[in-house]
DOPADO-569261 format. One record per residue (C-alpha): residue in three letters; x, y, z; residue number from 0. Coordinates in steps of 0.001 Angstrom, whole numbers. Each point is the difference from the previous one (the first is absolute). Last residue first. Example, Ala and Ser with C-alpha at 12.3 -4.5 7.8 and 13.67 -1.06 7.14 Angstrom:
<recs>
@residuo: SER u: 13670 v: -1060 w: 7140 num: 1
@residuo: ALA u: -1370 v: -3440 w: 660 num: 0
</recs>
This chain:
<recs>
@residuo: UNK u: 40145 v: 66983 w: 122758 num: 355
@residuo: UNK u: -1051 v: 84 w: 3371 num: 354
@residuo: UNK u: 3672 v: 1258 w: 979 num: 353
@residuo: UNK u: 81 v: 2799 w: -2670 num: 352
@residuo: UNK u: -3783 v: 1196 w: 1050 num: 351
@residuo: UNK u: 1080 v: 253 w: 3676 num: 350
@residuo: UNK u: 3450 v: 1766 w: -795 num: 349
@residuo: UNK u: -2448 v: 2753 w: -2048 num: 348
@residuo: UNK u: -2062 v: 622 w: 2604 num: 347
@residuo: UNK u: 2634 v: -8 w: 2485 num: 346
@residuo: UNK u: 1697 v: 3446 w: -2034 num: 345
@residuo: UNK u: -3723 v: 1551 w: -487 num: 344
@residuo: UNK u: -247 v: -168 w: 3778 num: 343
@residuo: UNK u: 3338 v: 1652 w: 617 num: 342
@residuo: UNK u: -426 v: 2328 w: -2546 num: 341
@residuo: UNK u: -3441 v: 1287 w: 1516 num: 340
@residuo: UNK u: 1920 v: 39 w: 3563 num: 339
@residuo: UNK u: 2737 v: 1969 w: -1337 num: 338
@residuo: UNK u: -2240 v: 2634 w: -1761 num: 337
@residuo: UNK u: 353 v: 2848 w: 2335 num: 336
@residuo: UNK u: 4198 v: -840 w: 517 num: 335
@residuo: UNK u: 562 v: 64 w: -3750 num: 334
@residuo: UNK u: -1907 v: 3826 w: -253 num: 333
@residuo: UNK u: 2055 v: 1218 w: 3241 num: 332
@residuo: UNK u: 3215 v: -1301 w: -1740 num: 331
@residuo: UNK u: -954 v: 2293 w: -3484 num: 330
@residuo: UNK u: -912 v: 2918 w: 2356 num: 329
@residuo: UNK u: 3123 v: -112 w: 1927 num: 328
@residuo: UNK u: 1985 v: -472 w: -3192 num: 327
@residuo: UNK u: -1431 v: 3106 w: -1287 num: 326
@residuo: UNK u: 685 v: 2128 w: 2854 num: 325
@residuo: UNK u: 3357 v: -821 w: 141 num: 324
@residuo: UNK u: 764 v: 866 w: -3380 num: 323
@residuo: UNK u: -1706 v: 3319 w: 645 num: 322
@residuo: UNK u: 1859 v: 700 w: 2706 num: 321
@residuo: UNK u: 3195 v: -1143 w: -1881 num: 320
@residuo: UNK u: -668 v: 2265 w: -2685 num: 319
@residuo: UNK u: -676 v: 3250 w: 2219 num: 318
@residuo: UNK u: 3009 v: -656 w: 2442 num: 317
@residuo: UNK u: 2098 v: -644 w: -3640 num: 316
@residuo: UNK u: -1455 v: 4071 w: -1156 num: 315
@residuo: UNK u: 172 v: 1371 w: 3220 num: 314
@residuo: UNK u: 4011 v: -570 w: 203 num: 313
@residuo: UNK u: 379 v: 1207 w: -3280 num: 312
@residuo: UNK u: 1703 v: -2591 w: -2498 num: 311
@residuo: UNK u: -1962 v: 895 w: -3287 num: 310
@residuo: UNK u: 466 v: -2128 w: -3067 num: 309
@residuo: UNK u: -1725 v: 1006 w: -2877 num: 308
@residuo: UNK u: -2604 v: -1973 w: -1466 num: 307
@residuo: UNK u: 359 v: -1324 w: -3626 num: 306
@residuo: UNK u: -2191 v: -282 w: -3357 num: 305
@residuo: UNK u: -1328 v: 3552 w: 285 num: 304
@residuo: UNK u: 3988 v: 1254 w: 23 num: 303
@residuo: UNK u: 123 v: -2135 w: -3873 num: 302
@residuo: UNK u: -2645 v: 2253 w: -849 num: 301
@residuo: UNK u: 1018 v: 3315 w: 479 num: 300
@residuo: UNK u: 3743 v: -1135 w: -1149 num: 299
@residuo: UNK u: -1527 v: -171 w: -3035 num: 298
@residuo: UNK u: -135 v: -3408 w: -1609 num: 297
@residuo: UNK u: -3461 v: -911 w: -144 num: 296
@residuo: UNK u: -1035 v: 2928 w: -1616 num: 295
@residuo: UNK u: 1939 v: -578 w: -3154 num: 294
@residuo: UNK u: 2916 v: 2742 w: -627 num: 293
@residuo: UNK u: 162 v: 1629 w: -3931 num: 292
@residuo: UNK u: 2925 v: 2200 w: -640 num: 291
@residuo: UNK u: 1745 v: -2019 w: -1941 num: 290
@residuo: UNK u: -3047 v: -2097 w: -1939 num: 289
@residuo: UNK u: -1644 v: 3938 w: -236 num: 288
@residuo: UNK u: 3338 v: 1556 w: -1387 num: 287
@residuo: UNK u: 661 v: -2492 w: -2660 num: 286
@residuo: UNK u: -4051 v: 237 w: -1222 num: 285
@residuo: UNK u: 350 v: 4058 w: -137 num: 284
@residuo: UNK u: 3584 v: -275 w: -2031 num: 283
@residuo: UNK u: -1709 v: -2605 w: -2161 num: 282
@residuo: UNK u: -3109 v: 2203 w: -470 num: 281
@residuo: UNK u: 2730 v: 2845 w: -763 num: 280
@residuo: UNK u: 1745 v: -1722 w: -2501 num: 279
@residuo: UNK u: 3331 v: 2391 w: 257 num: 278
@residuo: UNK u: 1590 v: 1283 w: -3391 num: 277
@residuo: UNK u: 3483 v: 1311 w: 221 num: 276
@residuo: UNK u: 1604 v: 3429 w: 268 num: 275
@residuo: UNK u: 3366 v: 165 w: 1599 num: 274
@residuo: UNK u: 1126 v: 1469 w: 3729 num: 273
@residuo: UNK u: 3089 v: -2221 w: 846 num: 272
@residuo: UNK u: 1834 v: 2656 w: -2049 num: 271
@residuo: UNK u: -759 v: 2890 w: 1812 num: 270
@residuo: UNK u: 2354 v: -646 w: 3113 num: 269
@residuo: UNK u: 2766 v: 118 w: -2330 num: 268
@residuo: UNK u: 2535 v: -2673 w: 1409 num: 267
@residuo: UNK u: 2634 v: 928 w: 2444 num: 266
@residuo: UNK u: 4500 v: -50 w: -882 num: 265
@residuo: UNK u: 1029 v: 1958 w: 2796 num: 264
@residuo: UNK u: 2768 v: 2546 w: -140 num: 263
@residuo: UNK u: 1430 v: 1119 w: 3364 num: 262
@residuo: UNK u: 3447 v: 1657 w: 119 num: 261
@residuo: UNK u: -1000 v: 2763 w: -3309 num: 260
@residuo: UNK u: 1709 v: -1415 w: -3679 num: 259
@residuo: UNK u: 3560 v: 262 w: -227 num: 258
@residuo: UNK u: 323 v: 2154 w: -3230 num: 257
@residuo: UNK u: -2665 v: 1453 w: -2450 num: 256
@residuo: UNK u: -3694 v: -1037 w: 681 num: 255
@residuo: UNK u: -179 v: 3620 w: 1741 num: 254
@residuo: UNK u: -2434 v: 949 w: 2744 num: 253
@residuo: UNK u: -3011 v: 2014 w: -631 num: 252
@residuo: UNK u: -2125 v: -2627 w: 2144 num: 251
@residuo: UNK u: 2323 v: -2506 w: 1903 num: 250
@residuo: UNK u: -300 v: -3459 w: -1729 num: 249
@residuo: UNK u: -2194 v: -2530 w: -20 num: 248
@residuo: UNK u: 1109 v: -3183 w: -2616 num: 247
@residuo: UNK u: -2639 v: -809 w: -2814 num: 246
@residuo: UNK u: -1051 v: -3410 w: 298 num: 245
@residuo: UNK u: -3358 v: 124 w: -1915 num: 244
@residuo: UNK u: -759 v: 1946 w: -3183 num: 243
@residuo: UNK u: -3350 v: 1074 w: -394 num: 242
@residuo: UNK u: -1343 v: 695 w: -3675 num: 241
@residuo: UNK u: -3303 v: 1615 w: 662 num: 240
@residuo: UNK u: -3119 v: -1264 w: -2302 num: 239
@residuo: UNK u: -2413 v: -352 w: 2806 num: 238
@residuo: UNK u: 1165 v: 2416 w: 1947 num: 237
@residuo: UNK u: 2482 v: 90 w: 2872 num: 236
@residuo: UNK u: 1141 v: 2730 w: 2728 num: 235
@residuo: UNK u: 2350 v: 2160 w: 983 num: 234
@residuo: UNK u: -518 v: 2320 w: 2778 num: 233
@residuo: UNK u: -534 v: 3783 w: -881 num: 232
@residuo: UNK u: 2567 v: 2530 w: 221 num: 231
@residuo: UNK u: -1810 v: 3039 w: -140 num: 230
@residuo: UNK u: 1975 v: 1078 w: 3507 num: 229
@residuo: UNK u: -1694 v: 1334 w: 3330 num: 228
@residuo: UNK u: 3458 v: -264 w: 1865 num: 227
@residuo: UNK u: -440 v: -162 w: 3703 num: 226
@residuo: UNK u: 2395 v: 1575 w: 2830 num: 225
@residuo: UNK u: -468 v: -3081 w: 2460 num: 224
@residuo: UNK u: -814 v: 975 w: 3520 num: 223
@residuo: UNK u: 1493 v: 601 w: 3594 num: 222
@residuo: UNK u: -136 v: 974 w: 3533 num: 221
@residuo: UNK u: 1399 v: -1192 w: 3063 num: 220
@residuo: UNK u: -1227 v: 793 w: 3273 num: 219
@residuo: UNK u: 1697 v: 2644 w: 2097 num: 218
@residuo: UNK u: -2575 v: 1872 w: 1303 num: 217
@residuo: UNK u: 170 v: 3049 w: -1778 num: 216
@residuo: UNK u: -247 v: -2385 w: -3385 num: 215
@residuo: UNK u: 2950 v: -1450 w: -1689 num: 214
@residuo: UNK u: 1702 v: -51 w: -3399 num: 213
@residuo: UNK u: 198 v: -2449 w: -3011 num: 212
@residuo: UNK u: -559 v: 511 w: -3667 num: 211
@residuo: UNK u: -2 v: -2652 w: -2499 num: 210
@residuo: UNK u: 1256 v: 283 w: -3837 num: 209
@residuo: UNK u: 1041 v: -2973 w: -2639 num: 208
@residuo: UNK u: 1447 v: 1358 w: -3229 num: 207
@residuo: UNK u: 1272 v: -1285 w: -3665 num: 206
@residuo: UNK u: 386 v: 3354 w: -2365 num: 205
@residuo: UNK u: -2220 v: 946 w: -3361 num: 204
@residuo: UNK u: 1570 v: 2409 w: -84 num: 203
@residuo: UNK u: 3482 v: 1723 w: 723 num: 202
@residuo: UNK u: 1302 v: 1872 w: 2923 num: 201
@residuo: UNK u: -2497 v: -467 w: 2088 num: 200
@residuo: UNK u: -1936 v: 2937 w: 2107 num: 199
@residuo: UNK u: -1785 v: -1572 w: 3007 num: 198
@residuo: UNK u: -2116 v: 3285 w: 1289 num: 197
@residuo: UNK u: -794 v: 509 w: 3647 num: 196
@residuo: UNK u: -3098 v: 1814 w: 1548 num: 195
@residuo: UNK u: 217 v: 1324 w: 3169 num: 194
@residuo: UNK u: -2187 v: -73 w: 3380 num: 193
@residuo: UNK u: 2887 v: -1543 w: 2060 num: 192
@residuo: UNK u: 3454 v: 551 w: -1223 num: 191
@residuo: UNK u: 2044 v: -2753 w: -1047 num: 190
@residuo: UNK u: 3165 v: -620 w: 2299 num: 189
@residuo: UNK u: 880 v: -3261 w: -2374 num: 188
@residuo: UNK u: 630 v: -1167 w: -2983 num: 187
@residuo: UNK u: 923 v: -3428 w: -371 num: 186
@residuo: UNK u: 1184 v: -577 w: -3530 num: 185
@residuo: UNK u: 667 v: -4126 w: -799 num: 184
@residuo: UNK u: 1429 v: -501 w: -3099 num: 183
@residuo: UNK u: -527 v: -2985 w: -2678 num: 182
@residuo: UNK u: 1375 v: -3611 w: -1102 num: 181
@residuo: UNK u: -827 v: -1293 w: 3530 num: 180
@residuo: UNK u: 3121 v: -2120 w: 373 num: 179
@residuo: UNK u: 2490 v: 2595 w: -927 num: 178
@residuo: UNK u: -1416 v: 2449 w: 3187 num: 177
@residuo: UNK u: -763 v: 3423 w: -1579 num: 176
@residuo: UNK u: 30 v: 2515 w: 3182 num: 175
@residuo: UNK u: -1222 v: 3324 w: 75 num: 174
@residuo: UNK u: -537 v: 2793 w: 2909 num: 173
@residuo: UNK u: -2309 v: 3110 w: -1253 num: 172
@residuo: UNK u: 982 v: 3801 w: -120 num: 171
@residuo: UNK u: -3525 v: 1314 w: -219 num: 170
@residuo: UNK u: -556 v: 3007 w: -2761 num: 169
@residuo: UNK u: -2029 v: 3007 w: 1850 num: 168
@residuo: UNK u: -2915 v: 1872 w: -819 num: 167
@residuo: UNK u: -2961 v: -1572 w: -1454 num: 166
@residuo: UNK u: 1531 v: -3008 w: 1379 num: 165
@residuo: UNK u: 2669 v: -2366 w: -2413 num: 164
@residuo: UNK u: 1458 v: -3435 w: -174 num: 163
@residuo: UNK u: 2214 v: -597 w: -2242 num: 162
@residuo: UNK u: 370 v: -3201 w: -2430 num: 161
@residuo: UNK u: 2943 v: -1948 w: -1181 num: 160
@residuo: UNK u: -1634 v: -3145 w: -2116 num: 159
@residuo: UNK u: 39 v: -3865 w: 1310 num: 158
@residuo: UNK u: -2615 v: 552 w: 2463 num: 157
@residuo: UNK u: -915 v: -673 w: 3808 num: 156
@residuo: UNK u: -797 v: 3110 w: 1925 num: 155
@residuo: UNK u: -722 v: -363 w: 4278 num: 154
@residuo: UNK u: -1686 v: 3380 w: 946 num: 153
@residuo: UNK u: 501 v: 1642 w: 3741 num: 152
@residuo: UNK u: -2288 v: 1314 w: 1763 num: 151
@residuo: UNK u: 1430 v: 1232 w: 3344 num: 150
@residuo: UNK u: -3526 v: 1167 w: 1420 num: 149
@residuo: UNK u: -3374 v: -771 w: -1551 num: 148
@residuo: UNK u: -3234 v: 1637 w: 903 num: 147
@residuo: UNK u: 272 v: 2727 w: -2519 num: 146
@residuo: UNK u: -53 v: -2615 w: -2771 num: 145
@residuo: UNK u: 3147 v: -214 w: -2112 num: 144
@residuo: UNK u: -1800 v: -4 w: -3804 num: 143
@residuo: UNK u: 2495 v: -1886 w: -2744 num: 142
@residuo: UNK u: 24 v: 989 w: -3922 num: 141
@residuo: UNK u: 945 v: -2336 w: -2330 num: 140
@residuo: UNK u: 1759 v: 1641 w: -3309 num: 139
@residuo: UNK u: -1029 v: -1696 w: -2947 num: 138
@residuo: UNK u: 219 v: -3888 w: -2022 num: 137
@residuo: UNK u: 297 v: -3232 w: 1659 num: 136
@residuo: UNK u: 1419 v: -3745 w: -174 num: 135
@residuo: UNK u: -826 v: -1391 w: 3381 num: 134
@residuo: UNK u: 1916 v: -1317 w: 3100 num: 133
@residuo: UNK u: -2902 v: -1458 w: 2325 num: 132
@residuo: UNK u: -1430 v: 2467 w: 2453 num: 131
@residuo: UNK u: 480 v: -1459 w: 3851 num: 130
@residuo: UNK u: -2921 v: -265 w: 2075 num: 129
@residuo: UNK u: 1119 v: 1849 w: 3046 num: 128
@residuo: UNK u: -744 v: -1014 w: 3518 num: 127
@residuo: UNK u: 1085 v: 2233 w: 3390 num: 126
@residuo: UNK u: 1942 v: -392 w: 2816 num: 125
@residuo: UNK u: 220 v: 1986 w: 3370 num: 124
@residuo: UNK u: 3070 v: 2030 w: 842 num: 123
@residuo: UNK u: 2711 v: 245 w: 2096 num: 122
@residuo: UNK u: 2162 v: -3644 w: -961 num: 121
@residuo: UNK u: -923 v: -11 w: -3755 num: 120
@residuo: UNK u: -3156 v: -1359 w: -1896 num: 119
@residuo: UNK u: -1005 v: 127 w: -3365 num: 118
@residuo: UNK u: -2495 v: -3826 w: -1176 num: 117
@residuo: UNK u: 358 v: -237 w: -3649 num: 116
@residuo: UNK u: -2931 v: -1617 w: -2796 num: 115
@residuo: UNK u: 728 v: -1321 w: -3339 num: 114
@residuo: UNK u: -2739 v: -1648 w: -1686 num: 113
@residuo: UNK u: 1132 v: -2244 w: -3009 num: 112
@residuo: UNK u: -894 v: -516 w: -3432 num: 111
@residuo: UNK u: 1386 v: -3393 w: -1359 num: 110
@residuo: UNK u: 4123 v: -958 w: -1256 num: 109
@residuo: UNK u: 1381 v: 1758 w: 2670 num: 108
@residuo: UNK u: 2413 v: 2842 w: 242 num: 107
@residuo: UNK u: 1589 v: 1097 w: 3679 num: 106
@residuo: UNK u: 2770 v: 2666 w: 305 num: 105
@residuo: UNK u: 610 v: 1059 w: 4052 num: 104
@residuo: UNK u: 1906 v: 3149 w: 1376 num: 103
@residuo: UNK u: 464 v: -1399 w: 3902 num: 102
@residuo: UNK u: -861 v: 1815 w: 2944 num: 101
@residuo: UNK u: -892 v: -2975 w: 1325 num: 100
@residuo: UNK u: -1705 v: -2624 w: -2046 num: 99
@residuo: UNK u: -2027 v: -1817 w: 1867 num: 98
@residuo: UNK u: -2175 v: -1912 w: -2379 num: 97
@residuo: UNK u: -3939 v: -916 w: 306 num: 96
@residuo: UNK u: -1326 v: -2653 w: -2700 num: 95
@residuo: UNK u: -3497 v: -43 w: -1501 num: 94
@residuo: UNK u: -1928 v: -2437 w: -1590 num: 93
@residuo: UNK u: -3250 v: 2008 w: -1209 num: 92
@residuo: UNK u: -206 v: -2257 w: -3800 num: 91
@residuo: UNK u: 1845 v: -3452 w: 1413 num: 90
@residuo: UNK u: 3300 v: -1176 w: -368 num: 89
@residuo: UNK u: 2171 v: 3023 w: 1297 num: 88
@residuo: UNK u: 3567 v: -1070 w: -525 num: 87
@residuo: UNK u: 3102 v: 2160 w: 1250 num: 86
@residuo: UNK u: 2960 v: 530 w: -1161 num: 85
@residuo: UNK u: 3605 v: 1094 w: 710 num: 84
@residuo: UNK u: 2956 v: 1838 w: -1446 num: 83
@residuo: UNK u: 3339 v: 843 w: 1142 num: 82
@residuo: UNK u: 2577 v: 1561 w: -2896 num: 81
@residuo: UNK u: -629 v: 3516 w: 1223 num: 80
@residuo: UNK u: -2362 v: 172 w: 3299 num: 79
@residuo: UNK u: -3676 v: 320 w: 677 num: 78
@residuo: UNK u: -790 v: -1886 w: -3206 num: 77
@residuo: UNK u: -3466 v: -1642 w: -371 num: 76
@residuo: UNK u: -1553 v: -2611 w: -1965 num: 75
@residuo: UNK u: -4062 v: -829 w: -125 num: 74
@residuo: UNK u: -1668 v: -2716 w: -1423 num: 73
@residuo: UNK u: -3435 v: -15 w: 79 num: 72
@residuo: UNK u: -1812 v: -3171 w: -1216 num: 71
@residuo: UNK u: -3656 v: 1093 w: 848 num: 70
@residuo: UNK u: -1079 v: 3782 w: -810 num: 69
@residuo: UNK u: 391 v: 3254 w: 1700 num: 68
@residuo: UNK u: 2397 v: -1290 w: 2294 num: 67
@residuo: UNK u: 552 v: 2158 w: 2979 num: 66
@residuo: UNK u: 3351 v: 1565 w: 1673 num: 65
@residuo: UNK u: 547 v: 1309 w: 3499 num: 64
@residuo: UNK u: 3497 v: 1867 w: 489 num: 63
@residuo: UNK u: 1462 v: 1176 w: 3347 num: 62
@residuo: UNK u: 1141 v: 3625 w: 738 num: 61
@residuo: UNK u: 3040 v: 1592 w: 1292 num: 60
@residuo: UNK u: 123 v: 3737 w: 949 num: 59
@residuo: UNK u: 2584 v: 2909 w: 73 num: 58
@residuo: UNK u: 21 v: 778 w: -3698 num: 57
@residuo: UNK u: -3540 v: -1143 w: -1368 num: 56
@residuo: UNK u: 510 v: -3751 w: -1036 num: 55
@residuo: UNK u: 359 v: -1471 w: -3262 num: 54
@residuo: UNK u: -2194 v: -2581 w: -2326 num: 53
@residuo: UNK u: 968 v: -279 w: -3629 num: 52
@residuo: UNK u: -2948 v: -1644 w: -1862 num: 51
@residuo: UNK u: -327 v: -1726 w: -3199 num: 50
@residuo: UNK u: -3374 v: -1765 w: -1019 num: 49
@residuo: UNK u: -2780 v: 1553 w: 420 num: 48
@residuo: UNK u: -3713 v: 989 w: 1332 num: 47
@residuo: UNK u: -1535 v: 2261 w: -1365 num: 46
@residuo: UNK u: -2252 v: -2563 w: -2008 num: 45
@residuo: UNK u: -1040 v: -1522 w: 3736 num: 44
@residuo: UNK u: -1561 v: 2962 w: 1110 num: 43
@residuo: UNK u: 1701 v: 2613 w: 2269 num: 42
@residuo: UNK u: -677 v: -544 w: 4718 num: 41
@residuo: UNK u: -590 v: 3247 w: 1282 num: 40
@residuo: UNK u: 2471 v: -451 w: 3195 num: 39
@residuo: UNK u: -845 v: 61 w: 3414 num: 38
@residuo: UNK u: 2341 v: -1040 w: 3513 num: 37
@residuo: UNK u: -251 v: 1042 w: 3435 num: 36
@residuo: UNK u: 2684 v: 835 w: 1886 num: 35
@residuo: UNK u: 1880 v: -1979 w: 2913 num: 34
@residuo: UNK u: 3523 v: 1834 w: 1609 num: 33
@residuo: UNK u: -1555 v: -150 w: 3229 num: 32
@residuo: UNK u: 364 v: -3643 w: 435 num: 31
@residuo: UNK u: 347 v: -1804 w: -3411 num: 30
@residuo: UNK u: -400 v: 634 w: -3420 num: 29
@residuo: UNK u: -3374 v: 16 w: -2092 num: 28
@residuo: UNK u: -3394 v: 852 w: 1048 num: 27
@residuo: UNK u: -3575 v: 182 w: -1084 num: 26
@residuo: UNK u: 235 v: -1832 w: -3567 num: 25
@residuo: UNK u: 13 v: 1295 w: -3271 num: 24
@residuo: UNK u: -1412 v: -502 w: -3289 num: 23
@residuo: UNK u: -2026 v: 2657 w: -2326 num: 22
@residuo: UNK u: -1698 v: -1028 w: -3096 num: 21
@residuo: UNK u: -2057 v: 2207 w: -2560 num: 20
@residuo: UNK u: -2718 v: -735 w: -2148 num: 19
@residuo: UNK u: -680 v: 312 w: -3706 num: 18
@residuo: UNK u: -3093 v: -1983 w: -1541 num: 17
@residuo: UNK u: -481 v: -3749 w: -445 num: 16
@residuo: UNK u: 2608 v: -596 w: 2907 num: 15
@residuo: UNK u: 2200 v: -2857 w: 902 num: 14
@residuo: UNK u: 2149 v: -688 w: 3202 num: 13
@residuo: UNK u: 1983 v: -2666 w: 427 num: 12
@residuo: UNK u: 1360 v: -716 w: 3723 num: 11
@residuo: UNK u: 3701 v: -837 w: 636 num: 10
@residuo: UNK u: -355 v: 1218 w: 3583 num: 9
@residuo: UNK u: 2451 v: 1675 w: 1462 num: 8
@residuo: UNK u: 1273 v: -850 w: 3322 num: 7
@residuo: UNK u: -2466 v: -2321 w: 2246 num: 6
@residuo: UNK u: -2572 v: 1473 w: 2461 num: 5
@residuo: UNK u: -2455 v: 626 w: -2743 num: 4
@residuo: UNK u: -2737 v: 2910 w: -488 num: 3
@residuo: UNK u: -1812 v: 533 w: -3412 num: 2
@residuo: UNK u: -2063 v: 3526 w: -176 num: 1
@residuo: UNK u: -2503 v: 983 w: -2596 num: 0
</recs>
């Protein structure tokens, strides 16, 4: 099955009884020469998350497209220490789109969010990335550079040191740990194609967000998420679970000692709206037929039968006053064929009014 839309994305649900999988994209993206098409396998809504650190490929800028999960999103972001902003996504498939440069980025939000980034430079042709949210994880990723892709370079957010390594070779990698972000970017780049690279942390379990960028022969931008198939299941409630409400998000692995991380956001559990009760269903069926029930005689099907439509063509008013015409013609024509009959009626009845 295919859906098509000229808008941006969508914010269309999508539910399955078994296992599917979702791709999104659109034809082109950029301008002039420099457009590329665009396709991404879109994750399920429990991988979804709520901390991201977004950061360009050295060399390019990108733009940032986020998506509520859920209604009520609240979103902060810090491109820049001490300078935060937010943005509010009121509807479950609001999304925002952010120009952010070549900016390192920190955005938490109190729902599950979709982060998407649009990699462009000057020379070459952009491509889309859904971004991996920071996650909690344990082992050593390992990262595949297709054959097709030249100048590959991989963008690392953790808060461990790591190395990179090939089968034979350690890569010397560029880091930066911006103070707003609470973690290090790594951007390794020059990775060979056709290898196999190993993400070796220093301790474990370790925080860490992976993407890898290159381009193709022909100078379009490539790039994907390095996903983590973790155990980690999503929380949820039971009958007898003892939700608490209120609790503040906070980076994963991150310490609750000192100044606590630039955006905190006090949200509600999303589980606790979700409580057992005891529904009438014959009431529930009764409610929904008086809400949902329309009489006949109020449909818009009927209410058109009560009322004809205007129409000012030329042929339609010669048409009506023809016929007008011709009907007065015919009614005068009747009068003028009994005239003489009226006329004799008329002095019968003045003759019997003066007799009387």
């Amino acid at each position: 099955m295919q859906v098509y839309t000229e808008s941006d994305f969508t914010g269309t649900e999508i539910r399955s009884s078994r296992t599917v999988s979702v791709f999104n994209g659109n034809k082109r993206i950029g301008q002039a020469y420099k457009r590329n098409h665009a396709a991404e396998q879109l994750p399920p809504i429990d991988n979804w998350g709520n901390v991201y650190v977004t950061a360009a490929p050295q060399g390019f800028t990108y733009e940032c497209k986020i998506m509520s999960g859920f209604p009520n999103t609240f979103v902060n972001y810090t491109c820049s220490t001490n300078v935060t902003e937010h943005v509010d996504l009121p509807e479950a498939g609001s999304f925002k789109t952010l120009t952010f440069g070549n900016s390192t980025c920190f955005l938490i939000s109190n729902k599950p969010i979709l982060v998407n980034i649009i990699v462009a430079n000057d020379n070459q042709r952009p491509c889309l990335i859904t971004m991996p949210a920071l996650e909690e994880i344990e082992g050593e990723p390992m990262v595949y550079v297709p054959a097709a892709m030249e100048n590959a370079q991989l963008v690392i957010v953790t808060n461990v040191r790591i190395t990179v390594k090939s089968a034979n070779e350690t890569i010397s990698e560029y880091v930066e740990c911006p103070s707003h972000i609470n973690t290090c970017i790594i951007l390794v780049e020059n990775l060979n194609r056709n290898q196999i690279y190993k993400i070796t942390p220093m301790r474990q379990p370790f925080v860490v967000s992976v993407y890898i960028h290159g381009i193709n022969m022909k100078g379009r931008g490539i790039g994907y998420p390095i996903l983590q198939r973790t155990n980690k299941k999503q929380q949820t409630t039971t009958e007898n679970a003892d939700v608490k409400c209120g609790e503040s998000t906070v980076l994963p692995g991150s310490s609750t000692e000192g100044p606590p991380p630039p955006l905190v956001l006090n949200t509600s559990c999303q589980c606790c709206s979700f409580k057992n009760y005891t529904v009438n269903l014959e009431e529930t069926l009764k409610l929904l037929k008086d809400e949902l029930y329309v009489h006949p005689k109020k449909t818009t099907l009927y209410l058109r039968s009560l009322i004809s439509a205007p129409d000012h063509r030329v042929a339609s008013k010669v048409m009506g006053y023809t016929c007008g015409c011709v009907l007065g013609i015919f009614g005068i024509c009747l009068v003028i064929l009994d005239i003489g009959s009226l006329l004799a009626m008329w002095e019968n009845i003045k003759g019997n009014i003066c007799n009387h």
